[in-house]
PQR file of N, CA, C, O and H, with PARSE charges and radii, in Angstrom:
ATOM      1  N   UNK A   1     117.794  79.556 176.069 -0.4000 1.5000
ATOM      2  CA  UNK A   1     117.919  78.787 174.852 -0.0000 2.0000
ATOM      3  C   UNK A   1     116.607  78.886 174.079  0.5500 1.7000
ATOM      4  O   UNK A   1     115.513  78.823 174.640 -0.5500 1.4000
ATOM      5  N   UNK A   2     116.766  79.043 172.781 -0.4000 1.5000
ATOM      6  CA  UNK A   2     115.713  79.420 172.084 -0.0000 2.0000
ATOM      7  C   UNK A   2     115.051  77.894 171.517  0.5500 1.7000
ATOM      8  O   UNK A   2     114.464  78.081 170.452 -0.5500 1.4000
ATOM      9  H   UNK A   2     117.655  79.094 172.326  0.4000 1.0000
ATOM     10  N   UNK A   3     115.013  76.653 171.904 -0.4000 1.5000
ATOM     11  CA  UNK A   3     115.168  75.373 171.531 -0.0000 2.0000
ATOM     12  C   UNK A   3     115.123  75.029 169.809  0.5500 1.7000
ATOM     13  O   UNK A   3     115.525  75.751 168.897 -0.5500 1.4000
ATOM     14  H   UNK A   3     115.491  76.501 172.770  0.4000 1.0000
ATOM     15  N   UNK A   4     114.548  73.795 169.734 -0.4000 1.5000
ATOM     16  CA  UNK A   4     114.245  73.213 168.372 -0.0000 2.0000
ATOM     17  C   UNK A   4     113.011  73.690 167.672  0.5500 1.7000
ATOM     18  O   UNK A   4     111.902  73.723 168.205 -0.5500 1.4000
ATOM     19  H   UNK A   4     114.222  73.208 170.475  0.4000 1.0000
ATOM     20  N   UNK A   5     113.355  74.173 166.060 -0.4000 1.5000
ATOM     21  CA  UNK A   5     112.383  74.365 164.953 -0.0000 2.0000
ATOM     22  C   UNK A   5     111.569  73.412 165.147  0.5500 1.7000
ATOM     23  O   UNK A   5     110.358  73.631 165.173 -0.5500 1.4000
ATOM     24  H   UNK A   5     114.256  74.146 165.627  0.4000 1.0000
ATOM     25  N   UNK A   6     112.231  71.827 165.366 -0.4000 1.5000
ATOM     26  CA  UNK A   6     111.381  70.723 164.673 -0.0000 2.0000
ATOM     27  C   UNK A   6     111.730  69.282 165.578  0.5500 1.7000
ATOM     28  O   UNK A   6     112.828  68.960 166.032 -0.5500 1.4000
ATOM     29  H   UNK A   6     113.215  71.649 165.344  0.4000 1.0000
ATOM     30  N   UNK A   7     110.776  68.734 165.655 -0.4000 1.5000
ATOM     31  CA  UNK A   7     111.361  67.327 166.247 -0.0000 2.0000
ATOM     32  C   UNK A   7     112.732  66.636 165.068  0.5500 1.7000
ATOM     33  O   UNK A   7     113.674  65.905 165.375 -0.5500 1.4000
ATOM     34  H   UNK A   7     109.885  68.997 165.286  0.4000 1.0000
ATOM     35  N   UNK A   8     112.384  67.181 163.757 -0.4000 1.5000
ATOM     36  CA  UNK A   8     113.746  66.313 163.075 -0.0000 2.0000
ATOM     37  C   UNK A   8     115.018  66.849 163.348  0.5500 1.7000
ATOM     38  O   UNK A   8     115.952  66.050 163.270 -0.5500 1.4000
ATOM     39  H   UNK A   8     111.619  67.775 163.508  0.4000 1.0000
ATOM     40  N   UNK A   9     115.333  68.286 163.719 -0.4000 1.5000
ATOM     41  CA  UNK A   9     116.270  68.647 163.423 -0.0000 2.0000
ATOM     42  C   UNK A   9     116.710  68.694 165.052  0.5500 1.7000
ATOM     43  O   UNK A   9     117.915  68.764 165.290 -0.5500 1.4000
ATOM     44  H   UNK A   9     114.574  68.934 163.782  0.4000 1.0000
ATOM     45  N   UNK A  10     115.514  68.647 166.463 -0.4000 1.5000
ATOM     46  CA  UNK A  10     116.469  68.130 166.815 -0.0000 2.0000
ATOM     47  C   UNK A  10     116.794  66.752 167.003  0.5500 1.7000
ATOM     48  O   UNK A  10     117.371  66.454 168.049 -0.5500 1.4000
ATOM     49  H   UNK A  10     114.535  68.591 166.270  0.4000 1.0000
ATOM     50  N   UNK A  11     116.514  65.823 166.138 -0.4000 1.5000
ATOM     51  CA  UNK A  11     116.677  64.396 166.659 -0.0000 2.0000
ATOM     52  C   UNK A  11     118.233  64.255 166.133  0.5500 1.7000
ATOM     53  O   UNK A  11     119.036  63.512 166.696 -0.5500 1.4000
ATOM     54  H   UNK A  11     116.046  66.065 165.288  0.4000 1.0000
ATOM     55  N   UNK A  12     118.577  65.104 164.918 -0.4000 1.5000
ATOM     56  CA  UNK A  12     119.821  65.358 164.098 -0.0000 2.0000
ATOM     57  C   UNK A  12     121.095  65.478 164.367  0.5500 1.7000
ATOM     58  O   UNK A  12     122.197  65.049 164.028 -0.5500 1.4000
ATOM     59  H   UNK A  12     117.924  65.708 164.460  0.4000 1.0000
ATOM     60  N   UNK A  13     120.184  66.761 165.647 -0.4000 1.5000
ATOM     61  CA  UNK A  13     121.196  67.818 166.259 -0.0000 2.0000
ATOM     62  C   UNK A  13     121.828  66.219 167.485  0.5500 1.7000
ATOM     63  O   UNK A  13     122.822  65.541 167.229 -0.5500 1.4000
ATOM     64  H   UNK A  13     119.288  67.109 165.922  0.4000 1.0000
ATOM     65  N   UNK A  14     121.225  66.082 168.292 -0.4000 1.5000
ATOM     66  CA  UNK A  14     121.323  65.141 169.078 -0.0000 2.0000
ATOM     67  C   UNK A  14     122.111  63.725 168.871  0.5500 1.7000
ATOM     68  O   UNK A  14     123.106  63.226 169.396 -0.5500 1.4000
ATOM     69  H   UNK A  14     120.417  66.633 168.500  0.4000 1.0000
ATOM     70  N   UNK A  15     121.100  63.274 167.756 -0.4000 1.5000
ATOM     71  CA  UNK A  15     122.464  62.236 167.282 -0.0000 2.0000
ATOM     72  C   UNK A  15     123.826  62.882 166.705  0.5500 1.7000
ATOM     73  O   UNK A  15     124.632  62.031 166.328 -0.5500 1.4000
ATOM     74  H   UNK A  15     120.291  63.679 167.330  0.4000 1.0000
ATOM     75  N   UNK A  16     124.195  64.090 166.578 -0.4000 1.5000
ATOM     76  CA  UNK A  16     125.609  64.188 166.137 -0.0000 2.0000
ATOM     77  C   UNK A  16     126.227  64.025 167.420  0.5500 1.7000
ATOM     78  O   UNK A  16     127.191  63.298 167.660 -0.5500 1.4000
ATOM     79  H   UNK A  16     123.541  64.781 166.884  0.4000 1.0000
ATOM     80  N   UNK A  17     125.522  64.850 168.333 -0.4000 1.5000
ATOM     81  CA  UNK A  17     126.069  65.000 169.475 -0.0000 2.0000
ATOM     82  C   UNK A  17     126.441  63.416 170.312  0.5500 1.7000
ATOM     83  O   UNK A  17     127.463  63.259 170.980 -0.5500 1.4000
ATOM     84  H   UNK A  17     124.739  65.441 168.138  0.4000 1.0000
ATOM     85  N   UNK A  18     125.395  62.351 170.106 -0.4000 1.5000
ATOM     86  CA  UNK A  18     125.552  61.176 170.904 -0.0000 2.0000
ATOM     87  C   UNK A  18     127.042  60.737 170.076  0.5500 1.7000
ATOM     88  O   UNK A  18     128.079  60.431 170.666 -0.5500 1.4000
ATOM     89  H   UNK A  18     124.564  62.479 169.563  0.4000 1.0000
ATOM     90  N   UNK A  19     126.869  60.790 168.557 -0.4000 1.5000
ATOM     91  CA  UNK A  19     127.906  60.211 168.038 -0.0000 2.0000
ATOM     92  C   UNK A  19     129.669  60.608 168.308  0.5500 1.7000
ATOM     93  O   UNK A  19     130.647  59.861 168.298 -0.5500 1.4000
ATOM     94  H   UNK A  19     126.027  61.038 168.078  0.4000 1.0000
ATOM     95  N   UNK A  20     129.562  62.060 168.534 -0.4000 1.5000
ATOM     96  CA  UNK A  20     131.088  62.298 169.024 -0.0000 2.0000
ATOM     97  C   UNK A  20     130.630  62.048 170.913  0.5500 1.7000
ATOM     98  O   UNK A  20     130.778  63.110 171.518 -0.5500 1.4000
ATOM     99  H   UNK A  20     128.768  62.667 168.541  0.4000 1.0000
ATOM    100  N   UNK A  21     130.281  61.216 171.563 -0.4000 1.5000
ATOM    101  CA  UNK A  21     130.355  60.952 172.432 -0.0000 2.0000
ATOM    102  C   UNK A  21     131.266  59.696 172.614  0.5500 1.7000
ATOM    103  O   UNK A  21     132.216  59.347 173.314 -0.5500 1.4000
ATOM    104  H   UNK A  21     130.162  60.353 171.072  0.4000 1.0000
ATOM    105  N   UNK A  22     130.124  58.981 171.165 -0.4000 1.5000
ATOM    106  CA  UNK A  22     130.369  57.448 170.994 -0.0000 2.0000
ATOM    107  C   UNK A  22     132.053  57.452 170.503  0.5500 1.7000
ATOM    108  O   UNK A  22     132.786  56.530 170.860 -0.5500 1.4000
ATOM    109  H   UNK A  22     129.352  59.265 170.596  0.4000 1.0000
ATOM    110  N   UNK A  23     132.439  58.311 169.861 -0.4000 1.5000
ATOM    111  CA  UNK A  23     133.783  58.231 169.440 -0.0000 2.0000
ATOM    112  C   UNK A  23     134.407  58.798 170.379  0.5500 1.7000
ATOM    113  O   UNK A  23     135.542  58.955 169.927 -0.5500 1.4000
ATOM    114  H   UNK A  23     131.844  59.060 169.572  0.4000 1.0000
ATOM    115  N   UNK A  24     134.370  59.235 171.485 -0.4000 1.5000
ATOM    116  CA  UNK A  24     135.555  59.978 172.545 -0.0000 2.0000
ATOM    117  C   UNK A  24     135.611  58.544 173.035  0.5500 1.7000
ATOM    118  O   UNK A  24     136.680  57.941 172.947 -0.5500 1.4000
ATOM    119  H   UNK A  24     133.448  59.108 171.852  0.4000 1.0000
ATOM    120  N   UNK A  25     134.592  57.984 173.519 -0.4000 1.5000
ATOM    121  CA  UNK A  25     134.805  56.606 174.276 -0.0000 2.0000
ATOM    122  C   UNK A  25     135.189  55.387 173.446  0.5500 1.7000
ATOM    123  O   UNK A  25     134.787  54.338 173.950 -0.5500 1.4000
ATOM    124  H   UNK A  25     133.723  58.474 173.590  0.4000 1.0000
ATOM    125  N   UNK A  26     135.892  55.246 172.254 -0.4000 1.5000
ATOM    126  CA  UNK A  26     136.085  54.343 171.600 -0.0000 2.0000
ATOM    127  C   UNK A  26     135.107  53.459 171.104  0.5500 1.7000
ATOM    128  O   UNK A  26     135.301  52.260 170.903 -0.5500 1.4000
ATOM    129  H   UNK A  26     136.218  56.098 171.845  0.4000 1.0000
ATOM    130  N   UNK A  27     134.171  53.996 170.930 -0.4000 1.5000
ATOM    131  CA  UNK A  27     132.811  52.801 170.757 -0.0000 2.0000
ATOM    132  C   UNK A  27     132.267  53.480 169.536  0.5500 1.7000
ATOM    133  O   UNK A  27     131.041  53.531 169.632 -0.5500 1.4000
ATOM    134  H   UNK A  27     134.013  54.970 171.093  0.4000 1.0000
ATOM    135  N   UNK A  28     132.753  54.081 168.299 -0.4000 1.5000
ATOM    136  CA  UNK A  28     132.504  54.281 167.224 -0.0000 2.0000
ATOM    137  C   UNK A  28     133.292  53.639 166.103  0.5500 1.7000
ATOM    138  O   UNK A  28     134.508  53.449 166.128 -0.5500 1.4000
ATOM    139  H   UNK A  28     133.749  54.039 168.220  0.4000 1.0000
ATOM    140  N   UNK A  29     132.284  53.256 164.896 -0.4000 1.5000
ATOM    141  CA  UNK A  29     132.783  52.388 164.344 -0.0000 2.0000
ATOM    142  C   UNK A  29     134.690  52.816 164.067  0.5500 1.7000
ATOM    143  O   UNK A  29     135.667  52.315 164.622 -0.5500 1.4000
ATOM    144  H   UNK A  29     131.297  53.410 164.876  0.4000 1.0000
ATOM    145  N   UNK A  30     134.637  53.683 163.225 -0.4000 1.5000
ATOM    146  CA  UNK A  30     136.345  54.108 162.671 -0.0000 2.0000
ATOM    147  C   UNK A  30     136.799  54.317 164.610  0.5500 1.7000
ATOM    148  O   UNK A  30     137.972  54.010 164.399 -0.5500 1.4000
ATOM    149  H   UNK A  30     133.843  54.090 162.774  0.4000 1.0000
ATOM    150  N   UNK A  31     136.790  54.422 165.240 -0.4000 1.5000
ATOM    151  CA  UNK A  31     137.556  54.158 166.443 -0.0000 2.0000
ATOM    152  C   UNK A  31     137.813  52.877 167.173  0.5500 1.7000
ATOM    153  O   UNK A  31     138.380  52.871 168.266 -0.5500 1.4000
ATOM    154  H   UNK A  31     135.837  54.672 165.411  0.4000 1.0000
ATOM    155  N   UNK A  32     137.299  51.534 166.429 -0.4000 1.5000
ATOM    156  CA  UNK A  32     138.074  50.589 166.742 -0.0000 2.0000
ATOM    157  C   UNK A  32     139.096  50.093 165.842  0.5500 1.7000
ATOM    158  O   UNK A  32     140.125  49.447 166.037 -0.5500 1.4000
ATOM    159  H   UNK A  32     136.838  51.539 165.541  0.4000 1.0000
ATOM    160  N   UNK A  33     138.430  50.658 164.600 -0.4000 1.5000
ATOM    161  CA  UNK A  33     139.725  50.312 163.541 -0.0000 2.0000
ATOM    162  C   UNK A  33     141.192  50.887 163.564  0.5500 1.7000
ATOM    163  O   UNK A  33     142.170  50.180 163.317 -0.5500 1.4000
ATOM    164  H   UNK A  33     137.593  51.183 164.442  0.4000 1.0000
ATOM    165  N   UNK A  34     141.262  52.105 163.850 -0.4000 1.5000
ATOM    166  CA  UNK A  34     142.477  53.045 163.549 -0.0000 2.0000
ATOM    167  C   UNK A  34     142.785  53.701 164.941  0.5500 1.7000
ATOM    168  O   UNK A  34     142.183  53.528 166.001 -0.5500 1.4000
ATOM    169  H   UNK A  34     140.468  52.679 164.050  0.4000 1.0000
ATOM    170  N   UNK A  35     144.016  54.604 164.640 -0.4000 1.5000
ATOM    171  CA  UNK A  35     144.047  55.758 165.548 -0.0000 2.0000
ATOM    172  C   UNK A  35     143.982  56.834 165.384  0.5500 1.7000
ATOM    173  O   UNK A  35     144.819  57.667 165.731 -0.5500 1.4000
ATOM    174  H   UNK A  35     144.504  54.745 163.779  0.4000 1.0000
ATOM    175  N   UNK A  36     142.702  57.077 164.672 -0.4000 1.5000
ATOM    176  CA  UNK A  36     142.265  58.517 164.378 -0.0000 2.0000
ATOM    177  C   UNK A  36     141.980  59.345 165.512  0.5500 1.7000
ATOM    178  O   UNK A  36     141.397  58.857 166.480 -0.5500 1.4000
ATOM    179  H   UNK A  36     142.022  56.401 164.390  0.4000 1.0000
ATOM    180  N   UNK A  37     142.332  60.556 165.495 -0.4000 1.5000
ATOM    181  CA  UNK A  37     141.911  61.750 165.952 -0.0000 2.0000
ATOM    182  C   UNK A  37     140.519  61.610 165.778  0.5500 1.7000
ATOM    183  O   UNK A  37     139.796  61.070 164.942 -0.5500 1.4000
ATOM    184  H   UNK A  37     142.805  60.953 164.709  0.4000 1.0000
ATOM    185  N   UNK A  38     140.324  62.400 167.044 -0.4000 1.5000
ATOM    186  CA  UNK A  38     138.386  62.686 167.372 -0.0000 2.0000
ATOM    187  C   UNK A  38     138.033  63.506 165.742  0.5500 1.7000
ATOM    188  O   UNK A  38     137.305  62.944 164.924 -0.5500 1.4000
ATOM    189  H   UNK A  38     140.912  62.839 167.723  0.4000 1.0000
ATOM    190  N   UNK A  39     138.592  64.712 165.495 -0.4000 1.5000
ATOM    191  CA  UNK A  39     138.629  65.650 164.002 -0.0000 2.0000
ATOM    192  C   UNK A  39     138.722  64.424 162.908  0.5500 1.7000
ATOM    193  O   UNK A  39     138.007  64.236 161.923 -0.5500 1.4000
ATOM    194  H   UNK A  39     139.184  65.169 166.159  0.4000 1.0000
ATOM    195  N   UNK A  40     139.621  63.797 163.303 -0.4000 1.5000
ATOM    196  CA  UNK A  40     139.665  62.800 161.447 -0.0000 2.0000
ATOM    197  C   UNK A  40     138.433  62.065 161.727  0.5500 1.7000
ATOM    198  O   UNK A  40     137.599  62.503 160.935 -0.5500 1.4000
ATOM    199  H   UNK A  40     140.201  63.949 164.103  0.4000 1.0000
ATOM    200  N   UNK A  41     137.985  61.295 162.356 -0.4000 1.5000
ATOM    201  CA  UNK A  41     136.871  60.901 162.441 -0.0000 2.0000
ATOM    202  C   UNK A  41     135.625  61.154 162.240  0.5500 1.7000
ATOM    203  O   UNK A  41     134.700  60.588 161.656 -0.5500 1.4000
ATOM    204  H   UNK A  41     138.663  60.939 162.999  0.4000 1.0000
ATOM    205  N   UNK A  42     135.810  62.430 163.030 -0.4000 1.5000
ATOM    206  CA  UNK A  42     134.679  63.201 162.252 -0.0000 2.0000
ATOM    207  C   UNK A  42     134.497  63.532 160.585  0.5500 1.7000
ATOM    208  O   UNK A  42     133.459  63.445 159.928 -0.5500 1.4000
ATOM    209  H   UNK A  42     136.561  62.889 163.505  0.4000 1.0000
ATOM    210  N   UNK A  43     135.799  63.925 160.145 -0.4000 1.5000
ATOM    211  CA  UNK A  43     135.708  64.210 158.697 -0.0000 2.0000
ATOM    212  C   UNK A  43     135.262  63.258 157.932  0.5500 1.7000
ATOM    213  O   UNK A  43     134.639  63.684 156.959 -0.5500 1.4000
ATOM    214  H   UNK A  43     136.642  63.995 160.678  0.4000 1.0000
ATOM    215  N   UNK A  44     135.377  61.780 158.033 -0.4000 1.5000
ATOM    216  CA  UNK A  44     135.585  60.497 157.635 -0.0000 2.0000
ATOM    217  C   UNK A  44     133.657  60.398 157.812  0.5500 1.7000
ATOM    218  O   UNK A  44     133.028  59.731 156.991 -0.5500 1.4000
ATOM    219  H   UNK A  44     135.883  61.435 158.823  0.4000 1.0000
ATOM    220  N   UNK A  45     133.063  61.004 158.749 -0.4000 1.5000
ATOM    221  CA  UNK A  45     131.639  60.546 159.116 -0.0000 2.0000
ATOM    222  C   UNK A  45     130.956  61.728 157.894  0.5500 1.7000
ATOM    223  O   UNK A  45     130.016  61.447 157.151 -0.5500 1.4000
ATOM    224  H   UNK A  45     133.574  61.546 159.416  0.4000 1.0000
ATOM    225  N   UNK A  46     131.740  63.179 157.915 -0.4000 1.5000
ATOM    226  CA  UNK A  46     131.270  64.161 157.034 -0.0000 2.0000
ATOM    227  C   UNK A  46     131.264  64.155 155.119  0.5500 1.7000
ATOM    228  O   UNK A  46     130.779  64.746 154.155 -0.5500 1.4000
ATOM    229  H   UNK A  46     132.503  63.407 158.519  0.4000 1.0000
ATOM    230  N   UNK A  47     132.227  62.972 155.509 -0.4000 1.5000
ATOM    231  CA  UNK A  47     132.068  62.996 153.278 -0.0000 2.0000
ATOM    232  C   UNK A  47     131.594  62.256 153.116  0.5500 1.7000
ATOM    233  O   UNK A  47     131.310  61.946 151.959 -0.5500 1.4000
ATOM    234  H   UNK A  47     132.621  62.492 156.292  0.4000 1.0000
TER
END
């Protein structure tokens, strides 16, 4: 692995990653509201 440019990008990279964690386990915000798909959720975090 060639790692991180930068401490920001990976702090970035990392929190996306914690965040679709947080949403597989139901503990993201739009995953207590609805029954979104892991994908709609994500889109919903992307616009």
């Amino acid at each position: 692995m060639l790692g991180f440019k930068s401490r920001t990008v990976a702090s970035v990279i990392l929190g996306g990653i914690e965040m679709v964690h947080m949403m597989r386990k139901g503990q993201a915000k739009y995953a207590r509201s609805s029954r979104l798909s892991l994908a709609e959720q994500f889109s919903i975090l992307a616009a």
